[in-house]
C-alpha positions in Angstrom: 145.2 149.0 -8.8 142.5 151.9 -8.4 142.8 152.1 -5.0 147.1 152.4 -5.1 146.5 155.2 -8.1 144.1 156.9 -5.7 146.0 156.6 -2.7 149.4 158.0 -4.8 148.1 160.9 -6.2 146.0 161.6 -2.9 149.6 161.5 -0.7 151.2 163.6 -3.5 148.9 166.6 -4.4 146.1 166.7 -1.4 147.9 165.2 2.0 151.2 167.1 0.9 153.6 166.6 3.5 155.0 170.3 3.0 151.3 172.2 1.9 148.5 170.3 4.1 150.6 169.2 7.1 153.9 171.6 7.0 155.9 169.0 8.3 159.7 169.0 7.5 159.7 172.7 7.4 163.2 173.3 8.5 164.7 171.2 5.9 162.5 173.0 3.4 163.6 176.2 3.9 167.4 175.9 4.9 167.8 173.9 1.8 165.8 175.3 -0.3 167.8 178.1 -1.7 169.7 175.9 -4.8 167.9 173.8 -7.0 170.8 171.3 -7.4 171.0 170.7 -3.3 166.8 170.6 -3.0 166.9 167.9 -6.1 169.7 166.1 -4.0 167.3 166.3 -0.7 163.7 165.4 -2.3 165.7 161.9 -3.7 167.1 161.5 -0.3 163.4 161.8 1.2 162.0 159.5 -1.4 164.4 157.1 -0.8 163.9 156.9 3.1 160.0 157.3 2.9 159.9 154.6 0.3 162.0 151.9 2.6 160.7 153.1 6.3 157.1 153.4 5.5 156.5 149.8 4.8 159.4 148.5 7.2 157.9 150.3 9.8 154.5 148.9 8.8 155.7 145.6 9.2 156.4 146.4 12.4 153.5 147.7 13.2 151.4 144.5 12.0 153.9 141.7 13.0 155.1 143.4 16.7 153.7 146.6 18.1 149.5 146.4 17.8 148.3 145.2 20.7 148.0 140.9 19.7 150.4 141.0 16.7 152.6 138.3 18.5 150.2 136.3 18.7 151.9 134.7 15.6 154.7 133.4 18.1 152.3 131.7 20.1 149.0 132.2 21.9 150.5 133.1 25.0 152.0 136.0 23.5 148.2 137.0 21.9 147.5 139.4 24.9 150.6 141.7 24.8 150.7 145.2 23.8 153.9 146.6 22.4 152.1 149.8 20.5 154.0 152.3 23.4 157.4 151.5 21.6 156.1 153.1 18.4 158.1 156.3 18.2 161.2 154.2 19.4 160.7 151.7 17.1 159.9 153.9 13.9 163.4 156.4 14.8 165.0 153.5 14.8 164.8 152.6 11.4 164.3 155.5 10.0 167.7 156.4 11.6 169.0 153.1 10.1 168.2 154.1 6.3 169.5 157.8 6.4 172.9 156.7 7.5 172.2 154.1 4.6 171.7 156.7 2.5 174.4 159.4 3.9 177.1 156.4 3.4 175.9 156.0 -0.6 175.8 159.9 -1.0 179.6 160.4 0.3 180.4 157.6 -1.4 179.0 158.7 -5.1 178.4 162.2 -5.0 180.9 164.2 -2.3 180.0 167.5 -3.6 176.0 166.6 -2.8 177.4 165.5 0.3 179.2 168.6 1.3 176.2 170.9 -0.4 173.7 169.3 1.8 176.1 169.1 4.5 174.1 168.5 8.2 170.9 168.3 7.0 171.3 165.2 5.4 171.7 163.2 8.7 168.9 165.3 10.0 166.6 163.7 7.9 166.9 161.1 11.1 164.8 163.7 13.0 162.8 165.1 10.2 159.3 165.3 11.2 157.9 164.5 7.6 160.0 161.4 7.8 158.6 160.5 10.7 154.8 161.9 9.9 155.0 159.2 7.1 155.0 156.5 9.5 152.6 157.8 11.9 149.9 158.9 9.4 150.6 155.3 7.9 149.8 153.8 11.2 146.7 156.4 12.4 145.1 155.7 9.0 145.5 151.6 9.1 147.0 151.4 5.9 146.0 148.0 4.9 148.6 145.8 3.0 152.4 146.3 2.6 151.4 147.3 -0.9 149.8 150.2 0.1 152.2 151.1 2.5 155.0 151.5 -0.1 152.7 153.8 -2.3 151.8 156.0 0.4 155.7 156.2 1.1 156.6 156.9 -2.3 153.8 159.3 -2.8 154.4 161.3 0.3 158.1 161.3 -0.6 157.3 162.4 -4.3 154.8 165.6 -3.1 157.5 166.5 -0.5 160.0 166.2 -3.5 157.7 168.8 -5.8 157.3 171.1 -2.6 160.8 172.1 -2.1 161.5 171.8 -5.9 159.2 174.5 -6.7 160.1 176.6 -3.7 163.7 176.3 -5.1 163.0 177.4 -8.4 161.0 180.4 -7.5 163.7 181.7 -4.8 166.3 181.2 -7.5 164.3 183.3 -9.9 163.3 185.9 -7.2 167.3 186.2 -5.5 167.2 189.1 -9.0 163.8 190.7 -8.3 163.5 193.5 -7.0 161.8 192.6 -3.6 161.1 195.1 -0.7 164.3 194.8 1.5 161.8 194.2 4.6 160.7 191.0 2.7 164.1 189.0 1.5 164.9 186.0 2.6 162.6 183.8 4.9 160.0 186.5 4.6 159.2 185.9 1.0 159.5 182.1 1.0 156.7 182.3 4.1 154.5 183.9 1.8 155.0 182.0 -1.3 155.4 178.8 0.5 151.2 180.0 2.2 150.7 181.0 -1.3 151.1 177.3 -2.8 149.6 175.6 -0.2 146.7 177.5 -0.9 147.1 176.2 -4.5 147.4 172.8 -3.3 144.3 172.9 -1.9 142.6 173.0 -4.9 143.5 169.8 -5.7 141.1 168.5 -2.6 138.1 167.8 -5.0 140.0 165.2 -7.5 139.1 162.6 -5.9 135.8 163.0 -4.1 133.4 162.4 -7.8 133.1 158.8 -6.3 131.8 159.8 -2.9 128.2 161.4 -4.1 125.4 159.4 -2.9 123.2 157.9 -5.6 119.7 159.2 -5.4 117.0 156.8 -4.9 114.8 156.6 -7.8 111.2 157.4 -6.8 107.7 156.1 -8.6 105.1 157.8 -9.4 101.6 155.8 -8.8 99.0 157.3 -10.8 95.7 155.8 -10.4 92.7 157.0 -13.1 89.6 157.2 -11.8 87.0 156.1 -14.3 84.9 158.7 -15.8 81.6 158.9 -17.9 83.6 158.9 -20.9 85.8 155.9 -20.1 82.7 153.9 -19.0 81.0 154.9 -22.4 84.1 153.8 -24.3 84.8 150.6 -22.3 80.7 149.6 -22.9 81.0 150.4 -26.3 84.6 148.3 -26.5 82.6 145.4 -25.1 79.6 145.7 -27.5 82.3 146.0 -30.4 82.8 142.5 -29.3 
């Protein structure tokens, strides 16, 4: 349970998608300017990080890593599939965002129209994508973990363009220097947060400090007049 706590919060606040890796930048910015669209976008994201991760984990373990057939038979123990990764991982993640484009237009058109082509670009999204590949470079254990790292990475990009959303609705009324407005801004707040973000890099390390080796201390009394005086007279006491 420690280790799926450490590994959420670690995918959310210190590998952020958005602040530590900047992938999935185009989708951050171009939709970005409305909180109602980038609330509509972050659940999408969850959504398709939360089912491809894993899926694409079980692929990874079952099909792709060079001897994962060998459950089909030793014969197949010596082949090496690993090359039709990135085909592999598109694939389903392009199978889950038309999953997920079909339930939008079906429930909520006007999400659907606001988000209009950047909701079946989340099929090319690089964070999408960066989810699966960071799951297979870091040899995510179990399936268990897989789906918390997928969730987690889908939360922290959630956050990301939340926050960016709120501040450029807030700042669309201030009065900022015309050579500034727009993309130029949201560079420098979007730099500004990931410098935030980086603070969080020390919340997990407390566990990592070695333990220092206790040392002992020999002291060795060499006998003096006075000790041999008091140990004679000890043994005369007697």
């Amino acid at each position: 349970m420690l280790e799926h706590l450490e590994l959420f919060f670690k995918s959310i606040f210190i590998d952020n998608m958005v602040f530590a890796t900047f992938l999935g930048m185009c989708s951050y910015l171009a939709v970005s300017k409305k909180v109602s669209t980038a609330v509509g976008l972050g659940a999408a994201v969850i959504f398709v990080l939360a089912i491809t991760v894993p899926l694409n984990w079980l692929l990874d373990q079952y099909i792709l890593q060079p001897g994962a057939l060998s459950w089909m038979g030793p014969e197949y123990a010596d082949y090496d599939l690993s090359f039709l990764s990135f085909i592999m991982f598109i694939a389903t993640i392009a199978t889950m965002v038309q999953l997920v484009e079909i339930v939008v237009e079906k429930f909520s058109p006007s999400l659907y129209n606001s988000l209009g082509i950047f909701l079946p670009l989340i099929a090319v999204n690089c964070a999408i994508l960066g989810g699966s590949l960071f799951m297979q470079s870091r040899e995510i254990a179990t399936l268990g973990l897989a789906t918390t790292y997928g969730v987690g990475s889908g939360i922290g990009w959630f956050l990301a363009i939340l926050a960016i959303a709120a501040i450029r609705e807030k700042i669309r009324y201030s009065n900022v220097p015309p050579a500034l407005r727009g993309l130029g801004i949201t560079f420098i707040i979007t730099g500004l947060m990931a410098i935030g973000f980086m603070s969080f890099g020390g919340m997990l390390t407390g566990g990592d400090e070695e333990t220092k080796e206790e040392t002992t201390v020999e002291v060795q009394v060499t006998p003096t007049d006075d000790n041999t005086d008091l140990a004679n007279n000890t043994k005369i006491e007697e």
